[in-house]
FIDO-331759 format. One record per residue (C-alpha): x, y, z; residue in one letter. Coordinates in steps of 0.1 Angstrom, whole numbers. Layout:
# residues N
+-------+-------+-------+---------+
:     x :     y :     z : residuo :
+-------+-------+-------+---------+
:     X :     Y :     Z :       A :
...
+-------+-------+-------+---------+
# end
This chain:
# residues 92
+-------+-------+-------+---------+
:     x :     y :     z : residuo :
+-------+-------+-------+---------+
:    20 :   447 :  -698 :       X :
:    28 :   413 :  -695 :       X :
:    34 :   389 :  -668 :       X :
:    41 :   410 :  -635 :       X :
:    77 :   411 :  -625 :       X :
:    82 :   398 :  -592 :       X :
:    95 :   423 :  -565 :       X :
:   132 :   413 :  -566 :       X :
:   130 :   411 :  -606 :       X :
:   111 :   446 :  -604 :       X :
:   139 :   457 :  -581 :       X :
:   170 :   443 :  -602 :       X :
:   153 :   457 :  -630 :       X :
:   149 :   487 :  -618 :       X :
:   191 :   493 :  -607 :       X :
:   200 :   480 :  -640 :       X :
:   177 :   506 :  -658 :       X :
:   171 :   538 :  -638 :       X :
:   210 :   537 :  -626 :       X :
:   228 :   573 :  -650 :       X :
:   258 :   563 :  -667 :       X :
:   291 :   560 :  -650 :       X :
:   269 :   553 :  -614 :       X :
:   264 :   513 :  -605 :       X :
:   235 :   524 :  -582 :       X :
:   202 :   544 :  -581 :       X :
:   190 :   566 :  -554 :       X :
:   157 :   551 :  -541 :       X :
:   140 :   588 :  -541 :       X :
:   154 :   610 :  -570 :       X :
:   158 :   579 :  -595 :       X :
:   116 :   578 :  -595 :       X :
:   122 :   538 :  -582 :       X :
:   103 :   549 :  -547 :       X :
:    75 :   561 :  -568 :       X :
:    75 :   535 :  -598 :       X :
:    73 :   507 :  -571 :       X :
:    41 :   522 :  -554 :       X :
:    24 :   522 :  -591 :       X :
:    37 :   486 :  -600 :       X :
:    26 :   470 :  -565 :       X :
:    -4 :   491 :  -550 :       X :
:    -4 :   470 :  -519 :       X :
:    35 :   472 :  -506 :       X :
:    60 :   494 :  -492 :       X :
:    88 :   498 :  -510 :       X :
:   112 :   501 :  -479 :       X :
:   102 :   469 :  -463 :       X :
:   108 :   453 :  -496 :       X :
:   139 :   472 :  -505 :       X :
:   151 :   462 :  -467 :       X :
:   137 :   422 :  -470 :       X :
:   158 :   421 :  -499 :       X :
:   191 :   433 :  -489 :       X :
:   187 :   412 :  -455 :       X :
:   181 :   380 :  -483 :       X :
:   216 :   391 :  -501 :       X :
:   195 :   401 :  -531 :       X :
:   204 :   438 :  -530 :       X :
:   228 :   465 :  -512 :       X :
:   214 :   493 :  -497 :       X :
:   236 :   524 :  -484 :       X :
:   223 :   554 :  -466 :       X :
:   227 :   589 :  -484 :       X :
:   211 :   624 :  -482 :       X :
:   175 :   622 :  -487 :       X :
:   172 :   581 :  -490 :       X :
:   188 :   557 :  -495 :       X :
:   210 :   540 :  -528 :       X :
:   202 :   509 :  -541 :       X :
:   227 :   483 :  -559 :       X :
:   236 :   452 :  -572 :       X :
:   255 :   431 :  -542 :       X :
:   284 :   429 :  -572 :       X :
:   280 :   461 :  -580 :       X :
:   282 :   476 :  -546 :       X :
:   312 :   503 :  -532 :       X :
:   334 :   483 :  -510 :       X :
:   318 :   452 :  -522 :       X :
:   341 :   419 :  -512 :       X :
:   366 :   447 :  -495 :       X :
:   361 :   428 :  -460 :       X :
:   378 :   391 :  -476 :       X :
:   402 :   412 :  -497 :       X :
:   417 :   430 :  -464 :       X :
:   415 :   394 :  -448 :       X :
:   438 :   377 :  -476 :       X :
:   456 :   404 :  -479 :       X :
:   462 :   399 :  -439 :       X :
:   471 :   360 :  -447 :       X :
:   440 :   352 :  -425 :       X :
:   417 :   347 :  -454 :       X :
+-------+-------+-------+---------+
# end
């Protein structure tokens, strides 16, 4: 297998790969990325690490039916929307 991909690598990976064509995220449960995580690091949660991650800027996590979806932050729905309605207010 290689060198182990770190958690954010394994994670950015993950999106990337696991995400079905025309979506820019994955769902954490159905995708099998809740699952896959748990085999690549035995020791860790994937929440915490999904949640340390998108409080770091790394990912964006939305809650949906059943879990939770996982993207990209340039990939994510609404993504920059705040500073666009701010210019588009002249106060940005």
């Amino acid at each position: 297998m290689g060198e182990k991909l770190s958690q954010e690598e394994f994670v950015k990976k993950a999106i990337v790969s696991l995400r079905k064509e025309g979506y820019k995220g994955i769902h954490s449960v159905y995708s099998g990325f809740n699952e896959a995580f748990k085999k690549y690091f035995s020791d860790e949660n994937p929440v915490e690490v999904t949640n340390r991650l998108a409080g770091e800027g790394k990912i964006v996590i939305r809650p949906v039916k059943g879990g939770v979806m996982l993207y990209l932050p340039e990939d994510a729905p609404g993504a920059g929307s705040g500073e666009q309605a701010l210019k588009k207010m002249g106060l940005g």
